[in-house]
Structure formats: C-alpha cells, structure tokens
TIRO-2110 file (N, C-alpha, C; in Angstrom, 1 decimal):
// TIRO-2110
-24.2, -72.9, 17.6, N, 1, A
-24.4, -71.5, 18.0, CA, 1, A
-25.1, -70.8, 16.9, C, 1, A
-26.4, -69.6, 16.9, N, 2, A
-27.0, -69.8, 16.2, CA, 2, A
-26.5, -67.9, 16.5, C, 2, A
-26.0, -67.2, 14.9, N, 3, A
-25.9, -66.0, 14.4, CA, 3, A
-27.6, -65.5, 14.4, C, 3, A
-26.9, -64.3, 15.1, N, 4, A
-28.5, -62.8, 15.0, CA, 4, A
-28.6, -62.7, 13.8, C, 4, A
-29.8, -62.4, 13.2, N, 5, A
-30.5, -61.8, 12.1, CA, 5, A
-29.7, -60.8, 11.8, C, 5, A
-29.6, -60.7, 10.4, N, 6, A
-29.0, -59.3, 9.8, CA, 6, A
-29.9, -58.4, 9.8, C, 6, A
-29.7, -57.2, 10.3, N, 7, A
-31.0, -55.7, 10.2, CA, 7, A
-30.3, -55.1, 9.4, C, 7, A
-30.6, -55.3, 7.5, N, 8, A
-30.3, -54.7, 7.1, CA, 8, A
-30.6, -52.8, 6.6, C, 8, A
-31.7, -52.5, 7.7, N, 9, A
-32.3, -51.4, 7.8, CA, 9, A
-31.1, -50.7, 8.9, C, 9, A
-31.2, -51.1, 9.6, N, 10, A
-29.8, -50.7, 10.7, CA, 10, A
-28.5, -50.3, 9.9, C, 10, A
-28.1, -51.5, 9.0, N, 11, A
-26.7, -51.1, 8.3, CA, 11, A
-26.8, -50.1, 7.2, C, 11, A
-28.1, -50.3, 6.3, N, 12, A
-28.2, -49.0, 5.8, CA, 12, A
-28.7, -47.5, 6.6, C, 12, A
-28.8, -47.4, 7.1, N, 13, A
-28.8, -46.3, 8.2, CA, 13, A
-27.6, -45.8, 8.7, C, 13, A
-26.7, -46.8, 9.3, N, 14, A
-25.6, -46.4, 10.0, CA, 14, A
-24.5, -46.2, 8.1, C, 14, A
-24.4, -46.7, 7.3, N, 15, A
-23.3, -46.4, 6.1, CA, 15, A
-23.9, -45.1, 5.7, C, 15, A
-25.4, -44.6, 5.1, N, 16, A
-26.0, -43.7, 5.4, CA, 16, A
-25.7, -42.4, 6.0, C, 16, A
-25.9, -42.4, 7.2, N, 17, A
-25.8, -41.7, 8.4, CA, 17, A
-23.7, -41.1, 8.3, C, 17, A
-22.9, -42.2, 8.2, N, 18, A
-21.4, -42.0, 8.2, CA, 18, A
-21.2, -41.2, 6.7, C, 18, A
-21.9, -41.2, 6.2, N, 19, A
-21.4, -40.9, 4.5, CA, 19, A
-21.8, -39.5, 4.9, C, 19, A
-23.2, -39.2, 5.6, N, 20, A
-23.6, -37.8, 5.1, CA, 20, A
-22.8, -37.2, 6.6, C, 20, A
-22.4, -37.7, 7.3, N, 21, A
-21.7, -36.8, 8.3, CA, 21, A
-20.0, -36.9, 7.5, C, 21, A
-19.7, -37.5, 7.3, N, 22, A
-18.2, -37.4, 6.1, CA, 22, A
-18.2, -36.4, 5.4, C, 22, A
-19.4, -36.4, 4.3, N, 23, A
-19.6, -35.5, 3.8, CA, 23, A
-19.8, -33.8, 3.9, C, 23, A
-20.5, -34.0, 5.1, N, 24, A
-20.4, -32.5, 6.0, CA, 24, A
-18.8, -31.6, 6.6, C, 24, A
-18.6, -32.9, 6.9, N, 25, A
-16.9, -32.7, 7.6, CA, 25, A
-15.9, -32.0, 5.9, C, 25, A
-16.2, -32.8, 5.3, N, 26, A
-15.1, -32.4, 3.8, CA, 26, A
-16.0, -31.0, 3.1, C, 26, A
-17.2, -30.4, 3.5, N, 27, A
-17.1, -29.7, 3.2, CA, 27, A
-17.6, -28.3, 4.2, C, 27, A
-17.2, -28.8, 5.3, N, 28, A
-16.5, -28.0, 6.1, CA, 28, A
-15.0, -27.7, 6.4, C, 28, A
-14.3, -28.9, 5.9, N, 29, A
-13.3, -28.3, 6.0, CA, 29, A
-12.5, -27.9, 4.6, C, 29, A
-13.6, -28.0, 3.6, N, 30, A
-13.1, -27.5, 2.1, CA, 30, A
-13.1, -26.1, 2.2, C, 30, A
-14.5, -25.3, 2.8, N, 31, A
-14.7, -23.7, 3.1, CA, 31, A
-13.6, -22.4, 3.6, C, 31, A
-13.2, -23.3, 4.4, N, 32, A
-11.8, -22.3, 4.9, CA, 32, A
-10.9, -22.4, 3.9, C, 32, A
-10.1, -23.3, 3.6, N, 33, A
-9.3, -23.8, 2.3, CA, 33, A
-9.5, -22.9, 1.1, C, 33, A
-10.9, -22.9, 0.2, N, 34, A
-11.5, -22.2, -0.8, CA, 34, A
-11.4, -20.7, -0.3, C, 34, A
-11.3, -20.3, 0.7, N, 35, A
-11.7, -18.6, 1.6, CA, 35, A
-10.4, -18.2, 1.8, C, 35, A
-9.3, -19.1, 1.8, N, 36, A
-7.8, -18.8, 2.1, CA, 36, A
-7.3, -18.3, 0.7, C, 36, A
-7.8, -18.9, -0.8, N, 37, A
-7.9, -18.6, -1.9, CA, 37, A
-8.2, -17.2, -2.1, C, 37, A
-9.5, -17.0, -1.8, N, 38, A
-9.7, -15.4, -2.4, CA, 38, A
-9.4, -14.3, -1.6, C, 38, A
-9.4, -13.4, -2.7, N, 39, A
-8.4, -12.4, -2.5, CA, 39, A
-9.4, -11.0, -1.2, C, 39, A
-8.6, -10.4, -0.6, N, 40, A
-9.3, -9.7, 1.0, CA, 40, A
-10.0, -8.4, 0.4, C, 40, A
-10.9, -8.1, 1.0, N, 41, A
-11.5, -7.2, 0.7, CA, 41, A
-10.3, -5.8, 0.4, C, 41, A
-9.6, -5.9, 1.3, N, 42, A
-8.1, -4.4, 0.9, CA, 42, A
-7.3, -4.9, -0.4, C, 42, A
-7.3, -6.5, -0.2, N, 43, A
-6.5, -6.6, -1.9, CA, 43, A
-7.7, -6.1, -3.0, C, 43, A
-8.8, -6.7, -3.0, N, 44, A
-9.3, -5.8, -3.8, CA, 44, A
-9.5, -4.9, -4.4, C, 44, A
-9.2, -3.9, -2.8, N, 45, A
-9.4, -2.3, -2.8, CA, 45, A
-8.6, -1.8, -3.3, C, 45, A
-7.1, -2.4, -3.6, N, 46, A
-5.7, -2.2, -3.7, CA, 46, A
-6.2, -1.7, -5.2, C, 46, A
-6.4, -2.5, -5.5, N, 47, A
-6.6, -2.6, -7.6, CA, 47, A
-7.8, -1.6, -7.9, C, 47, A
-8.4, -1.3, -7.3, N, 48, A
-9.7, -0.9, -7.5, CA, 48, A
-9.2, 1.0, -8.0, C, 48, A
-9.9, 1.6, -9.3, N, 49, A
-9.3, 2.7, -9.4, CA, 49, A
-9.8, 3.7, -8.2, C, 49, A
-9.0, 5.0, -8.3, N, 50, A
-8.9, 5.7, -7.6, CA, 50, A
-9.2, 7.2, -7.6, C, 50, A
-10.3, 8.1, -6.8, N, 51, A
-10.7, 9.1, -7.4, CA, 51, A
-10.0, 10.3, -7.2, C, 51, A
-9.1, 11.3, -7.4, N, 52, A
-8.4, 11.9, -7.3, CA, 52, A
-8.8, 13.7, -7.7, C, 52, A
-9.1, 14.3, -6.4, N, 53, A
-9.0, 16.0, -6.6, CA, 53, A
-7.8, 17.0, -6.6, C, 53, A
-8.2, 17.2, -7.2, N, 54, A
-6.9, 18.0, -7.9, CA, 54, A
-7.4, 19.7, -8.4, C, 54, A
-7.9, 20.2, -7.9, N, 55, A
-8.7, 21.3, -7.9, CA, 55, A
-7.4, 23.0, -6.6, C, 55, A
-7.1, 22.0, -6.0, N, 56, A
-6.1, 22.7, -5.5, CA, 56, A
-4.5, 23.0, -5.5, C, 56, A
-4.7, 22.2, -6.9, N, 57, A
-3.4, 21.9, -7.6, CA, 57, A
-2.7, 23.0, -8.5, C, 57, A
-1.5, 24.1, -7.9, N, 58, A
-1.4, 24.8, -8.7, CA, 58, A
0.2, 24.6, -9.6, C, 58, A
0.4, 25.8, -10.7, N, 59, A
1.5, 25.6, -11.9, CA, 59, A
2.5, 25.1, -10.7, C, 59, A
3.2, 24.1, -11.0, N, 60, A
4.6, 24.2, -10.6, CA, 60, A
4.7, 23.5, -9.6, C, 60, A
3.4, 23.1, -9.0, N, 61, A
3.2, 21.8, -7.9, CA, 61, A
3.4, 20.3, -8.2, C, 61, A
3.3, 19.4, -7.1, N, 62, A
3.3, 18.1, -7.0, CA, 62, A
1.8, 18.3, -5.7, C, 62, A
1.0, 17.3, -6.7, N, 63, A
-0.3, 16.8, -5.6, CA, 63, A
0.5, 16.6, -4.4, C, 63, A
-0.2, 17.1, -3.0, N, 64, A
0.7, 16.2, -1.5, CA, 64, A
-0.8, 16.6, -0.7, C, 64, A
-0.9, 15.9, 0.0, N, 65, A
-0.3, 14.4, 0.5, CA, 65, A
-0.4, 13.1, -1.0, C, 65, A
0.8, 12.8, -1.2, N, 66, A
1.0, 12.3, -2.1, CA, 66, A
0.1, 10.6, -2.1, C, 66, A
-1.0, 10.6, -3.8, N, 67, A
-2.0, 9.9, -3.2, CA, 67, A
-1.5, 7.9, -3.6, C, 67, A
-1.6, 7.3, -3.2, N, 68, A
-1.2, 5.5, -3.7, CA, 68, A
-2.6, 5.0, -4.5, C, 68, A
-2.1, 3.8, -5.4, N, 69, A
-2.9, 3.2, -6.3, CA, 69, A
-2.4, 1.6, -6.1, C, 69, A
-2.6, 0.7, -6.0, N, 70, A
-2.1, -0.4, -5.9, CA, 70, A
-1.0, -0.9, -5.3, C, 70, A
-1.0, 0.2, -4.1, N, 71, A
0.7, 0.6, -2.9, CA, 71, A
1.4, 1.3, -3.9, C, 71, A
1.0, 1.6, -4.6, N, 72, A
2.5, 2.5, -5.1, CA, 72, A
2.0, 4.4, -5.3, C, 72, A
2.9, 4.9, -4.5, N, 73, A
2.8, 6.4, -5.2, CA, 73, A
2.9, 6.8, -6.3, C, 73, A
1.7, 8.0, -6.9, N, 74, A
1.2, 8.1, -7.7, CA, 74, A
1.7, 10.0, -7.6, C, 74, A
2.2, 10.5, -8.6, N, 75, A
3.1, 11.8, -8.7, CA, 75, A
2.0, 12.8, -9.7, C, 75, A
1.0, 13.7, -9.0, N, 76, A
0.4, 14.5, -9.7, CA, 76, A
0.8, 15.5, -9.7, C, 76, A
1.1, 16.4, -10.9, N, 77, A
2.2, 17.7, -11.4, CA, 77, A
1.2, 18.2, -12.3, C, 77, A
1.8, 19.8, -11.9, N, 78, A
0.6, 20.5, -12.7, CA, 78, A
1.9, 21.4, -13.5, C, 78, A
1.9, 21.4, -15.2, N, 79, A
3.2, 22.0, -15.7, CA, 79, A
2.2, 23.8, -16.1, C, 79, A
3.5, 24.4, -15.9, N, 80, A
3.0, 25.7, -16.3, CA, 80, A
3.9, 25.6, -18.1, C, 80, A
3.3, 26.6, -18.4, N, 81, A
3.0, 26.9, -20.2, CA, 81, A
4.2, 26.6, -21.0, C, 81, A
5.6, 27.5, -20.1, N, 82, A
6.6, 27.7, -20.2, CA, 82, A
7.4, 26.0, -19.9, C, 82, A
6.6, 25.2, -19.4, N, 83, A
7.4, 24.2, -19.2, CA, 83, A
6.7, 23.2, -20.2, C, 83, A
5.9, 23.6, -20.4, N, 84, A
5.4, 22.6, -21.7, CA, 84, A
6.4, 22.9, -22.6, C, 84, A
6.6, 24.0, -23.1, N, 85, A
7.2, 24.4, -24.1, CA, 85, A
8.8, 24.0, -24.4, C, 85, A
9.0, 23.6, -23.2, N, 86, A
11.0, 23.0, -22.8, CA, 86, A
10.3, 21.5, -23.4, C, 86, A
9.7, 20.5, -22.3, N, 87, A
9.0, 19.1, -22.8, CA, 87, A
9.0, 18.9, -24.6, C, 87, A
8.6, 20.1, -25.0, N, 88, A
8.4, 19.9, -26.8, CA, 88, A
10.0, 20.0, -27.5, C, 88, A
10.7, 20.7, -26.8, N, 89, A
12.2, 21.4, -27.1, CA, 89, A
13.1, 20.3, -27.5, C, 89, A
14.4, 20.6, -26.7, N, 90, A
14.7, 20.0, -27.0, CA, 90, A
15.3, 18.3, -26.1, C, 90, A
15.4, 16.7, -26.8, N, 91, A
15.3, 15.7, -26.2, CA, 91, A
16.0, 15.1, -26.3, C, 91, A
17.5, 15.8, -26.7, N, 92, A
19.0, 14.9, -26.7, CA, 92, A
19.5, 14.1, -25.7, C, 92, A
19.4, 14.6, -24.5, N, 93, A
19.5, 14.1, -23.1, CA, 93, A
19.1, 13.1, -22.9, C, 93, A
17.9, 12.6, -23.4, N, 94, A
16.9, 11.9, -23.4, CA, 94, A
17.0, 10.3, -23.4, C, 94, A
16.8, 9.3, -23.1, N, 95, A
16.9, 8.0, -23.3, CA, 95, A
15.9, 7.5, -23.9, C, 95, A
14.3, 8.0, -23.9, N, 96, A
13.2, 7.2, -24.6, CA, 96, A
12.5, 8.8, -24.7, C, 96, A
12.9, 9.8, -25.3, N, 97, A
12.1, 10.7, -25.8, CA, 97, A
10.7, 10.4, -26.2, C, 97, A
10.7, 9.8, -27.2, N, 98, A
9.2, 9.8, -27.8, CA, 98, A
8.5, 8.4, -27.2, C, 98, A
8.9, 7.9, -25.9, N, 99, A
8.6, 6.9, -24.9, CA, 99, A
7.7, 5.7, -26.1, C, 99, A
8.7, 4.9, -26.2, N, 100, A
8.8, 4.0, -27.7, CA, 100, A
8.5, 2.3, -26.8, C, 100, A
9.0, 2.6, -25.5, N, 101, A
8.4, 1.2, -25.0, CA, 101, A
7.4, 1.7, -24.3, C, 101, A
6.4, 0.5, -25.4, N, 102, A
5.1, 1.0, -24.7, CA, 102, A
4.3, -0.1, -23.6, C, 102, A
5.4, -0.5, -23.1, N, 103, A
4.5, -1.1, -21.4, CA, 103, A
4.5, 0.0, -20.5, C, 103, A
5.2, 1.4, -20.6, N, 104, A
5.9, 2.4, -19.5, CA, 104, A
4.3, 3.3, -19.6, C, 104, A
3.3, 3.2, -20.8, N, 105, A
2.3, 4.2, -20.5, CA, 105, A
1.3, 3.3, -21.8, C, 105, A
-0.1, 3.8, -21.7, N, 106, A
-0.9, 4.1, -22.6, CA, 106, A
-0.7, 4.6, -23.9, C, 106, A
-1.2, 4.0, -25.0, N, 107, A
-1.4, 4.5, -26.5, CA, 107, A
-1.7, 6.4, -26.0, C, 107, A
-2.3, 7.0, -25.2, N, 108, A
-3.1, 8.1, -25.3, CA, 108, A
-1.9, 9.0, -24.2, C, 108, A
-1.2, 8.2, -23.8, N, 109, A
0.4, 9.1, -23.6, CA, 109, A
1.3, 9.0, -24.1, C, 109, A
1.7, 8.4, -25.3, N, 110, A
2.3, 8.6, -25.8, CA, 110, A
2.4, 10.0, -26.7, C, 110, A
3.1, 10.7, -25.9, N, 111, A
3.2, 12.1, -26.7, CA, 111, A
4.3, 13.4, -25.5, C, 111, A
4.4, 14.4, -25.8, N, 112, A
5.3, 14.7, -25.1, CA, 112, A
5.6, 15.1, -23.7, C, 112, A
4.1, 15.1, -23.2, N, 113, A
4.0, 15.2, -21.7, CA, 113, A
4.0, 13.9, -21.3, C, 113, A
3.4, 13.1, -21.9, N, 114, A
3.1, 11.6, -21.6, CA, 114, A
1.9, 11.6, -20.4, C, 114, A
0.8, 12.2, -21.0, N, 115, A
-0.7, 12.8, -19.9, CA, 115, A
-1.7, 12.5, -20.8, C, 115, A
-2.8, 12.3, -20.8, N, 116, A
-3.9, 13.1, -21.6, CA, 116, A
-4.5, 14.4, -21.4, C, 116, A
-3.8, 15.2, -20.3, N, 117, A
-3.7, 17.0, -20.6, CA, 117, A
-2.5, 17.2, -20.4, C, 117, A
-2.0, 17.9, -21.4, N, 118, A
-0.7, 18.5, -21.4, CA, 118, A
-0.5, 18.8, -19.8, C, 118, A
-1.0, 20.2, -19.2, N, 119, A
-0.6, 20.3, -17.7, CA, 119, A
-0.2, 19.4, -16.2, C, 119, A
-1.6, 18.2, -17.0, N, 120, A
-1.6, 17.7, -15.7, CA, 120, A
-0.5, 16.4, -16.0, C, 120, A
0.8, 15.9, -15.5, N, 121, A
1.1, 14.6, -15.7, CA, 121, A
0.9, 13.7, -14.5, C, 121, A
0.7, 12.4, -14.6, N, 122, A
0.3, 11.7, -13.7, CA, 122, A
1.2, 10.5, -13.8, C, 122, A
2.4, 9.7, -12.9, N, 123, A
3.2, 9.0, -13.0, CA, 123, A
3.3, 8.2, -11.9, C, 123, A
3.5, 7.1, -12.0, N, 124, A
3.9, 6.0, -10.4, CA, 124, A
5.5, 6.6, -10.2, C, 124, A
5.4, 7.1, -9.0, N, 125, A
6.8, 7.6, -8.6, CA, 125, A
7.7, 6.7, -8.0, C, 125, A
7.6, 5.6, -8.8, N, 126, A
9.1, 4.6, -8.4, CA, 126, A
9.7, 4.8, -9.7, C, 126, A
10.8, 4.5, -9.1, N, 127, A
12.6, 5.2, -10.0, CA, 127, A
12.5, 3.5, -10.9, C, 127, A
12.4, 3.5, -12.2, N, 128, A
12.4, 1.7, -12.9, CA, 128, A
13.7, 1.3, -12.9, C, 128, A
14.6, 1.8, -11.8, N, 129, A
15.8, 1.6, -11.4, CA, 129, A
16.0, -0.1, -10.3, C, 129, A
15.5, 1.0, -9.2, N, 130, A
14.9, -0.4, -8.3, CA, 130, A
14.1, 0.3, -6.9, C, 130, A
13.1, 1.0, -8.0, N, 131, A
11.9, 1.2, -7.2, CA, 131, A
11.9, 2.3, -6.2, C, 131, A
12.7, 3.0, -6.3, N, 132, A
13.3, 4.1, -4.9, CA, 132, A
12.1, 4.9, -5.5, C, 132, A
12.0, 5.8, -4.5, N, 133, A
11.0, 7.0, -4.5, CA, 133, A
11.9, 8.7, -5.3, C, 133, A
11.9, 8.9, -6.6, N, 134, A
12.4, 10.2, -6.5, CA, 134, A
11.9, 11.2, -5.9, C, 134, A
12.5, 12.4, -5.7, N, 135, A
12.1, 13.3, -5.6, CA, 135, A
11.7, 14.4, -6.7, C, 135, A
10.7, 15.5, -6.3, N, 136, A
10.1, 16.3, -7.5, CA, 136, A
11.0, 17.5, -7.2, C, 136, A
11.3, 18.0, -8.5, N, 137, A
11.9, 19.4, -8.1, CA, 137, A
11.0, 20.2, -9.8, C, 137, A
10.5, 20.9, -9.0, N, 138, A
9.4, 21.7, -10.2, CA, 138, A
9.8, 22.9, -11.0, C, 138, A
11.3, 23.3, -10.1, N, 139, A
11.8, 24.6, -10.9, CA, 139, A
12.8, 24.4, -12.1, C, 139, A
13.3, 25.1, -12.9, N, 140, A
14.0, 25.1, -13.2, CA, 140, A
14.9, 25.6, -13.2, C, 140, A
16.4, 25.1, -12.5, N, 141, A
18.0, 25.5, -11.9, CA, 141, A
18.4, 25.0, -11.7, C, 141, A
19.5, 25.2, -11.8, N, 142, A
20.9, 24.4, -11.4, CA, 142, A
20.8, 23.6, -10.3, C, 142, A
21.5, 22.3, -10.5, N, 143, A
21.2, 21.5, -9.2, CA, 143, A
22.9, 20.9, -9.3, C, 143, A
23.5, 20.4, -7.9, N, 144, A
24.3, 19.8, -7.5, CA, 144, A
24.5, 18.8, -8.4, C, 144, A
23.1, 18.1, -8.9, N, 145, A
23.4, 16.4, -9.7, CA, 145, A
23.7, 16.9, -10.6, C, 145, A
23.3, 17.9, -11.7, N, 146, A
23.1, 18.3, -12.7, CA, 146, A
23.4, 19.6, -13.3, C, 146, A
24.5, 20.5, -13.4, N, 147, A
24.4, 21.6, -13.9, CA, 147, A
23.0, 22.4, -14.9, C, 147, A
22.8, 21.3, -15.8, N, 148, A
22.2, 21.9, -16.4, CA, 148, A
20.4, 21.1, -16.8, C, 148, A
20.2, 21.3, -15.5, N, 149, A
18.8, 20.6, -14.4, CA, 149, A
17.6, 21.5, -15.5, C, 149, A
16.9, 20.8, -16.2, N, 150, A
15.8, 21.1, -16.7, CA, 150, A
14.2, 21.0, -15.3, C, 150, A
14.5, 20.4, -14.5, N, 151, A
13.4, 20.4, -13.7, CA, 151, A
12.8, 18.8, -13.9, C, 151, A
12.7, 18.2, -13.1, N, 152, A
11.8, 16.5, -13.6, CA, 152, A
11.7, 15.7, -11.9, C, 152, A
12.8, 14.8, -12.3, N, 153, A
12.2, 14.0, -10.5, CA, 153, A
13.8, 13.2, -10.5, C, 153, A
14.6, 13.5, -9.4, N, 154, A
15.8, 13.0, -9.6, CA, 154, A
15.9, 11.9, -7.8, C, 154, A
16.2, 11.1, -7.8, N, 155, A
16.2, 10.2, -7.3, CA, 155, A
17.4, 9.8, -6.9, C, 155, A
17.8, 10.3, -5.4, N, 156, A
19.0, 10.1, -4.8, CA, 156, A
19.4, 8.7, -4.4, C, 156, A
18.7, 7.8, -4.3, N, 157, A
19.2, 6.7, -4.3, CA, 157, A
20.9, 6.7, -5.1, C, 157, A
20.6, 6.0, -6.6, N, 158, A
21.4, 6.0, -7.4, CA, 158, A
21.8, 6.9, -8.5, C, 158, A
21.0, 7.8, -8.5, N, 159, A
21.4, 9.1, -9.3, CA, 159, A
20.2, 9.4, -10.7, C, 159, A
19.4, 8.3, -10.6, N, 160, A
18.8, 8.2, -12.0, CA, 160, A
18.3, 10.0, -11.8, C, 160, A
17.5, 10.3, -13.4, N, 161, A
17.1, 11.1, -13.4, CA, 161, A
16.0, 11.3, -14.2, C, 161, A
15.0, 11.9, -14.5, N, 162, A
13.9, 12.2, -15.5, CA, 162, A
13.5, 13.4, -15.3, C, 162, A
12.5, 13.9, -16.6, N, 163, A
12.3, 15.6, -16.7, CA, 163, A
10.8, 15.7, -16.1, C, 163, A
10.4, 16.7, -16.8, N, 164, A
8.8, 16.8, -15.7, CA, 164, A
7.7, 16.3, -16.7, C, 164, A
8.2, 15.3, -17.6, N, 165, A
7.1, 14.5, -18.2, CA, 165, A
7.3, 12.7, -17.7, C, 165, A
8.5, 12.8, -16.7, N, 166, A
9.0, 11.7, -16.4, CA, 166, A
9.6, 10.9, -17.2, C, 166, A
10.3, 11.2, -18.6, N, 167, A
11.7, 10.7, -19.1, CA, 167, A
12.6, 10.5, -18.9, C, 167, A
13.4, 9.3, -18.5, N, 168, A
14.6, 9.1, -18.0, CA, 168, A
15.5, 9.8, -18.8, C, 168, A
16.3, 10.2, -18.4, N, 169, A
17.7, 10.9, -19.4, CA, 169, A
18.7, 10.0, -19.4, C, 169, A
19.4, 10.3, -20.4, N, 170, A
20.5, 8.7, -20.9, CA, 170, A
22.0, 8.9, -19.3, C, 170, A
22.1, 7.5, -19.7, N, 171, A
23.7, 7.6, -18.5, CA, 171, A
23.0, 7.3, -17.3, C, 171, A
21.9, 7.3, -17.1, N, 172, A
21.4, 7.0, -15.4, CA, 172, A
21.4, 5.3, -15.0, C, 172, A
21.4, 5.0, -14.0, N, 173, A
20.6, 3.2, -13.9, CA, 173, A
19.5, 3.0, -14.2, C, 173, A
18.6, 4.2, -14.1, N, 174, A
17.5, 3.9, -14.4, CA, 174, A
17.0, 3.2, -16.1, C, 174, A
16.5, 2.6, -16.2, N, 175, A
16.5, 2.1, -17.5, CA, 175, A
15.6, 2.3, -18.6, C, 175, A
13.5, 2.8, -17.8, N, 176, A
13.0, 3.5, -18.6, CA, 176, A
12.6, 4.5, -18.2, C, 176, A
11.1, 5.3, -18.7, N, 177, A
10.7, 6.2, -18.4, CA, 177, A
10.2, 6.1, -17.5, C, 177, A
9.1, 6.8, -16.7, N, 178, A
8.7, 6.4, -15.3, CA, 178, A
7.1, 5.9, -15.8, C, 178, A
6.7, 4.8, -15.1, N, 179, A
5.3, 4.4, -15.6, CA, 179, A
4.2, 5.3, -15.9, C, 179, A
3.7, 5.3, -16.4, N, 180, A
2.1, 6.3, -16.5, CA, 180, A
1.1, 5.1, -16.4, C, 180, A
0.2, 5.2, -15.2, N, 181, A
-1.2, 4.6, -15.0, CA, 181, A
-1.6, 5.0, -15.7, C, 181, A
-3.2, 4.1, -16.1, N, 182, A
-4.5, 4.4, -16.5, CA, 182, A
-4.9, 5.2, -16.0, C, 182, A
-5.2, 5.8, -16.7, N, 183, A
-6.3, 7.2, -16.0, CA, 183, A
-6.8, 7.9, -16.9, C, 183, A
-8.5, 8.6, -16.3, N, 184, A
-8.6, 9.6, -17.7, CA, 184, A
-9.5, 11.3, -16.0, C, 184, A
-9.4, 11.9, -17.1, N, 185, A
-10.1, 12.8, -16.2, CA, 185, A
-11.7, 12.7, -16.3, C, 185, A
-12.1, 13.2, -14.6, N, 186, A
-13.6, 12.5, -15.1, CA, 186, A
-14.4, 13.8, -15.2, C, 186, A
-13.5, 15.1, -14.8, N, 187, A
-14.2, 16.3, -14.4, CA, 187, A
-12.9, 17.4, -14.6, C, 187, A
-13.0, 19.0, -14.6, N, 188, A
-11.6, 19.3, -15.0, CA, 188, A
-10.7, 19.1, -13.3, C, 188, A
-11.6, 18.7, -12.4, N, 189, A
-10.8, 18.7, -10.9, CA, 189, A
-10.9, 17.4, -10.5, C, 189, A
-11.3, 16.4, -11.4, N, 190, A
-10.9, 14.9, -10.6, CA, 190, A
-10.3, 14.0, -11.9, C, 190, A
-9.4, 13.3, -11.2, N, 191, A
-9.0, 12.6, -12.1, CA, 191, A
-9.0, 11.5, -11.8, C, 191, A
-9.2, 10.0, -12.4, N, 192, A
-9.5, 8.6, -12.1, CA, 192, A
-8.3, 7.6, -12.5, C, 192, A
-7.7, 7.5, -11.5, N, 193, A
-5.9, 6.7, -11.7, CA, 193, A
-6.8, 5.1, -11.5, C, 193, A
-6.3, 4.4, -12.4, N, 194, A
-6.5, 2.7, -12.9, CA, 194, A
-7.4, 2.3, -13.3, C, 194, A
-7.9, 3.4, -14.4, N, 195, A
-8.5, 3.1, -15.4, CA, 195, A
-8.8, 3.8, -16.7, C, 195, A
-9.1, 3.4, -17.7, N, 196, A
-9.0, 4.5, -18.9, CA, 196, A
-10.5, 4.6, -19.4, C, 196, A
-10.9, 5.5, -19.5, N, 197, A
-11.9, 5.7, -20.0, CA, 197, A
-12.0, 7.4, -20.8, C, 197, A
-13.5, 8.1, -21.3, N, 198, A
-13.0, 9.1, -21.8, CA, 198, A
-12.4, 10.2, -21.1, C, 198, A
-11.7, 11.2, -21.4, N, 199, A
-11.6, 12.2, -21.0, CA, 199, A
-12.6, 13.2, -21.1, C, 199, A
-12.5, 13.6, -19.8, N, 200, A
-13.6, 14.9, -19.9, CA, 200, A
-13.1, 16.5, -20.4, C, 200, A
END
C-alpha cells in the first residue's frame, strides 16, 4: 500500500492558520479580563477634585445642599469673628486641640480653625467614630448633650462631639478630629476640595 505525498505547504498553512486564529481568541478574550481591571469612568470621577461655590454662604451657616467628594460628605461652615475668637480660647475640653495627628488634615491646617481661611472650615462630615453623619449646630447654647455647648457638630449616633473647627472633645467614642480634605481656594467664592494647591 503506497502512502500520499506529504504537502508540506498544506501543513504549514493549516499550524499557521490555527496559531493565528488561537491567537486572536486569547486576545480577545484577554480584553474584557484587562477592562474588568480598570477603574469606571464614575470611579474616576469619585477621586477627581471638586469645584465648590460658596458665594452664598453666610456667618453662621453650613454649605446645603450638602456637597460629596469621593462619597463622602464634605461640611462647608462659614465662622463669624466672634467664633473665631472662642476656637483661639479656650481648649481644655479638647482631645487633639492643636490637631497633632497629622493624617486628620494638612500641614496648612494645622492651626486653630484647621482651614486655610480662618472663616471658611471645610471637613468630611463622618463622626472618626464609625462614620455616622453629625449634625451642625452653628449657635452657641445650651444643648440637651451638653450644658455647656460651645457650637461644633454633635453626632447622635453615639454621642461623639466636636467644636466648629471640628475637634473632637475628650470623653466621646469618637477618637479624632474630624478629617480636613485637600483643598485650597481658587477664587474668594470657590473653593477646590481634593486638592492642594495655592490659595487665592
């Protein structure tokens, strides 16, 4: 019995032909895989800073509709003169007065508003308790939690408490100050939360 001729033009063709369609398949099905990897256009947007007007912001307010930065609410407070002047006073109450751990803010808040303008402070309004949302109370009086309520952001959750530069006061769960973002102002009515650059 006599064997056909080998066509070895045929077999390289056909190993050829299998390798480059293989090849197409692995890097088709590498594409979705690699695209499942990066991050979505809204994660992006999540981190991406944030431009913030504040031009209708007056003494004694909290920014509302209250604006988010990377899902978390962001607490814009405009202090009048008289409350700066309490902030400088006195800080016995205080758990991190001169805000000494410095993951909680910026080199450039570290000071007694914990802002880069005294008036304006700018804080993520989770309680470093476990995350609850406080509430702003901008006056200063007597409160139920506190007889002797300086005004800050008290957080009914678990009772924590802070003043209106966002200092926790000692005895609470909460354990630090409240975070201060990046941010600098870019104009005297906008201000740029997650990122630092100069102040205007």
């Amino acid at each position: 019995m006599n064997a056909s001729p080998v066509n070895k033009q045929r077999r390289y063709f056909l190993i050829g032909a299998t390798a480059a369609v293989g090849g197409v398949g692995m890097v088709g099905a590498a594409v979705p895989f690699v695209q499942a990897w990066l991050p979505s256009a809204r994660a992006r947007a999540m981190g991406a800073p944030i431009r913030v007007d504040i031009a209708k912001l007056r003494p004694g307010e909290i920014l509302g509709p209250i604006p988010a930065w990377r899902g978390q609410p962001v607490f814009i407070v405009y202090r009048a003169e008289a409350t700066l002047a309490k902030l400088r006073g006195a800080t016995g109450a205080l758990a991190d007065p001169d805000s000494e751990n410095e993951a909680m803010q910026p080199e450039y808040a570290r000071n007694a508003w914990r802002s880069r303008r005294p008036e304006i402070g700018v804080y993520l309004g989770l309680c470093t308790h476990l995350g609850c949302s406080p509430k702003y109370y901008g006056e200063v009086r007597p409160e139920t939690f506190d007889a002797n309520w300086q005004g800050g952001f008290f957080c009914p959750c678990h009772g924590s408490r802070f003043d209106l530069a966002g200092r926790v006061v000692k005895s609470v769960p909460a354990p630090d100050n409240l975070p201060v973002p990046p941010h600098f102002f870019e104009s005297d009515n906008v201000v740029v939360i997650g990122q630092d650059g100069a102040a205007a």
